[in-house]
N, CA, C and O of each residue as an XYZ file, in Angstrom:
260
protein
N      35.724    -60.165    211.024
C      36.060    -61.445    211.609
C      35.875    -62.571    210.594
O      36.747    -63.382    210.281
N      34.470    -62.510    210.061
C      34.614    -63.645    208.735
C      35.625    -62.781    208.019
O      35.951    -62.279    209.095
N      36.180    -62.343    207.409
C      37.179    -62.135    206.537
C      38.537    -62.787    206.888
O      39.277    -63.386    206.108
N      38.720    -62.570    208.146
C      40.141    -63.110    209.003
C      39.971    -65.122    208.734
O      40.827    -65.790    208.153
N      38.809    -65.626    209.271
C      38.367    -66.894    209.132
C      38.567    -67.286    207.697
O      39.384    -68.159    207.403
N      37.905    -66.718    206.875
C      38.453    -67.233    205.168
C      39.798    -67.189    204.948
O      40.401    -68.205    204.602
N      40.491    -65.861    205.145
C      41.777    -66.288    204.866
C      42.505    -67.222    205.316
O      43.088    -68.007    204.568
N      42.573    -67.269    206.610
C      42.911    -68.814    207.501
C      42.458    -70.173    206.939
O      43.228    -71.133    206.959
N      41.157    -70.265    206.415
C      40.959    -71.390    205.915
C      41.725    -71.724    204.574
O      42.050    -72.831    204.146
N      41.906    -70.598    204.079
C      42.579    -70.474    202.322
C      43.765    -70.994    202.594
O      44.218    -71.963    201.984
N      44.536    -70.213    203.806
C      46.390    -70.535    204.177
C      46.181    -72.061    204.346
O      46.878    -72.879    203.746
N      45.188    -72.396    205.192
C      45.006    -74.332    205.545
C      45.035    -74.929    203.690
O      45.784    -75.462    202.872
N      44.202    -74.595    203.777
C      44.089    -75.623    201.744
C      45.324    -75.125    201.231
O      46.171    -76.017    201.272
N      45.826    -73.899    200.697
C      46.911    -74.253    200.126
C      47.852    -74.516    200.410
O      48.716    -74.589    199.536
N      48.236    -74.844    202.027
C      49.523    -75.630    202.784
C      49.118    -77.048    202.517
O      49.973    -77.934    202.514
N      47.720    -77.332    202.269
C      47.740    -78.950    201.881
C      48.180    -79.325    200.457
O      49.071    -80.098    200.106
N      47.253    -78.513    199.656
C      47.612    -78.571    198.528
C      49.227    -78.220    197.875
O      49.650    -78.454    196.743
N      49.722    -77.762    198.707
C      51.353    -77.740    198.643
C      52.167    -78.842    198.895
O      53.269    -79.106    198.415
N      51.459    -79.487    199.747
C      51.700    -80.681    200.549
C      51.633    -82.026    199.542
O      52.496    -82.903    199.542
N      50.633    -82.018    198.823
C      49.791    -83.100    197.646
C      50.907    -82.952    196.853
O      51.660    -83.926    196.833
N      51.310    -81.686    195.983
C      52.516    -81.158    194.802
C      53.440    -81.861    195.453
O      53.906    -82.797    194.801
N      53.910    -81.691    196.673
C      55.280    -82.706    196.875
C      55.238    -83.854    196.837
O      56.220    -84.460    196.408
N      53.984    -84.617    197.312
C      53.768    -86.059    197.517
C      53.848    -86.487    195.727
O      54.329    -87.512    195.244
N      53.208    -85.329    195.007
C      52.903    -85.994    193.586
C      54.125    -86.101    192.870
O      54.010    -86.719    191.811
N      55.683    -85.524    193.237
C      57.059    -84.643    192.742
C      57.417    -85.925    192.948
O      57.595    -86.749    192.050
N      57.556    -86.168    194.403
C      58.641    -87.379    194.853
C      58.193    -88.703    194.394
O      59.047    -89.537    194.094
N      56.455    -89.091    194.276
C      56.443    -90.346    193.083
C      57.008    -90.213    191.592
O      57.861    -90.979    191.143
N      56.428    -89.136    190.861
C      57.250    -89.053    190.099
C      58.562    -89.257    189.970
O      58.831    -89.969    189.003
N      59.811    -88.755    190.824
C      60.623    -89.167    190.893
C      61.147    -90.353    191.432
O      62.343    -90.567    191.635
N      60.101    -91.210    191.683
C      60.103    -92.809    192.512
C      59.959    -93.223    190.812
O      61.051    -93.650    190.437
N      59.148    -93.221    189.918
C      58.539    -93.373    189.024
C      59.872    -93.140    187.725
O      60.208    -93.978    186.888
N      60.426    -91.772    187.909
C      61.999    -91.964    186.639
C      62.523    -93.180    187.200
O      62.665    -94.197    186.521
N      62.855    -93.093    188.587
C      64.143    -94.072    189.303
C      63.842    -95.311    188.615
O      64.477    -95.944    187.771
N      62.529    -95.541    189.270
C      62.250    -97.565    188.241
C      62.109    -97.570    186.753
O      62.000    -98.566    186.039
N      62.128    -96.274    186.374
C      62.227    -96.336    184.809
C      63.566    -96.322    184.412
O      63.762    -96.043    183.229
N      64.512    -96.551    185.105
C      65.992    -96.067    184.790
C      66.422    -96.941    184.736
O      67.023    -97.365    183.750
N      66.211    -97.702    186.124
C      66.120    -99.164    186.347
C      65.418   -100.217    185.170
O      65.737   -101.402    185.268
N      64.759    -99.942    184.398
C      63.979   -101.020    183.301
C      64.853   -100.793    182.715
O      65.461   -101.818    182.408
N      65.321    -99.829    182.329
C      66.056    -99.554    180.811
C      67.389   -100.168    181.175
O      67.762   -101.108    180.473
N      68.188    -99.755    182.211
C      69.064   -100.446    182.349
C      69.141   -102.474    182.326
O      70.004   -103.183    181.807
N      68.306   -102.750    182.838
C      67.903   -104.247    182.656
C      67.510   -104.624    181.415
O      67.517   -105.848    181.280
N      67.086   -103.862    180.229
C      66.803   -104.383    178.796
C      67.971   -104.054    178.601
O      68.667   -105.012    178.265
N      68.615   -102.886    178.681
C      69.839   -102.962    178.262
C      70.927   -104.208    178.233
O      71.564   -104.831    177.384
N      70.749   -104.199    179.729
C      71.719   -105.840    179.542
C      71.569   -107.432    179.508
O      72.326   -108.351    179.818
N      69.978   -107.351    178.888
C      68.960   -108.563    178.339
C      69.497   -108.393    176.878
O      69.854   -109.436    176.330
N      69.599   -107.293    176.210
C      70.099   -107.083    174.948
C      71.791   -107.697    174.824
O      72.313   -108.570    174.131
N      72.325   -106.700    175.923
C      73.567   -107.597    175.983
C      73.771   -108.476    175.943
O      74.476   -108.962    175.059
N      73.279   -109.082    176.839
C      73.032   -111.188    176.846
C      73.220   -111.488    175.936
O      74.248   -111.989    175.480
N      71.729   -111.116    175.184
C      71.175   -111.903    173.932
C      72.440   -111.549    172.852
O      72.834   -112.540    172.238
N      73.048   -110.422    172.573
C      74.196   -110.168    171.799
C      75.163   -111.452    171.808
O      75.547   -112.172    170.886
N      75.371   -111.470    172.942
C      76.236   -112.314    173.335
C      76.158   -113.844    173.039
O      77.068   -114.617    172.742
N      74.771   -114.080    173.207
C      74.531   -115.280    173.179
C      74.407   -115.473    171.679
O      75.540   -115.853    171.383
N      73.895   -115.446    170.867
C      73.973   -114.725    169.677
C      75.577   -115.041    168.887
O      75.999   -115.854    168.064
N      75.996   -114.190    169.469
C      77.497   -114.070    168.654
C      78.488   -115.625    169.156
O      79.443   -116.142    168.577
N      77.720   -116.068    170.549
C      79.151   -117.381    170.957
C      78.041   -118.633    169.705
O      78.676   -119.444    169.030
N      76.648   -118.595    169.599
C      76.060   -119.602    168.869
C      76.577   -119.342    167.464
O      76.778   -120.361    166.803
N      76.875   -117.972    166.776
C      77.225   -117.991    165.497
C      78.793   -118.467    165.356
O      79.220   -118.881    164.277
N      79.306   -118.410    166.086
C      80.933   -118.957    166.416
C      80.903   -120.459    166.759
O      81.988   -121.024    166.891
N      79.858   -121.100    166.902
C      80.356   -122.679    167.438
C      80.213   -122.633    166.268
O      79.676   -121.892    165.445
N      81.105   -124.074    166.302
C      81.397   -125.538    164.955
C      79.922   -126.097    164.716
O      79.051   -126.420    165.524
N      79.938   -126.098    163.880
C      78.737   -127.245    162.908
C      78.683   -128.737    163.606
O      79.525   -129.629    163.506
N      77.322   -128.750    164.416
C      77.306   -130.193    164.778
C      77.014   -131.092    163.857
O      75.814   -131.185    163.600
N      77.978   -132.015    163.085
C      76.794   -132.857    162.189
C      75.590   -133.813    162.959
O      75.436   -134.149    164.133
N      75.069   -133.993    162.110
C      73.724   -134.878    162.632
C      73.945   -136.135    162.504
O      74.345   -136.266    161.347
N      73.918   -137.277    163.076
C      73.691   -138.722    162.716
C      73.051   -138.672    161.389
O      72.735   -139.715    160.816
């Protein structure tokens, strides 16, 4: 009978601990998603700045008073 009871308790912990592995999978994958998301947003902070960049090297020479 204790033998039957341990195993039962063992099946309980590692259905939790199975349980934890998924919870820990799907942040991780919460965790690429907003990293995908940063990169994409420097990406087009870089763009900007390219941009901005290339229309300032293209204006005319203001003279100065």
């Amino acid at each position: 009978m204790a033998v039957a009871q341990n195993l039962k308790a063992t099946h309980v912990v590692d259905d939790r601990v199975k349980g934890v592995v998924d919870t820990v999978l799907d942040v991780g994958d919460a965790v690429r998603g907003v990293d995908a998301r940063v990169v994409n947003i420097d990406e087009g902070v870089k763009a900007v700045m390219d941009g901005a960049q290339t229309v300032f090297s293209l204006s005319p020479k203001i003279d100065e008073p």
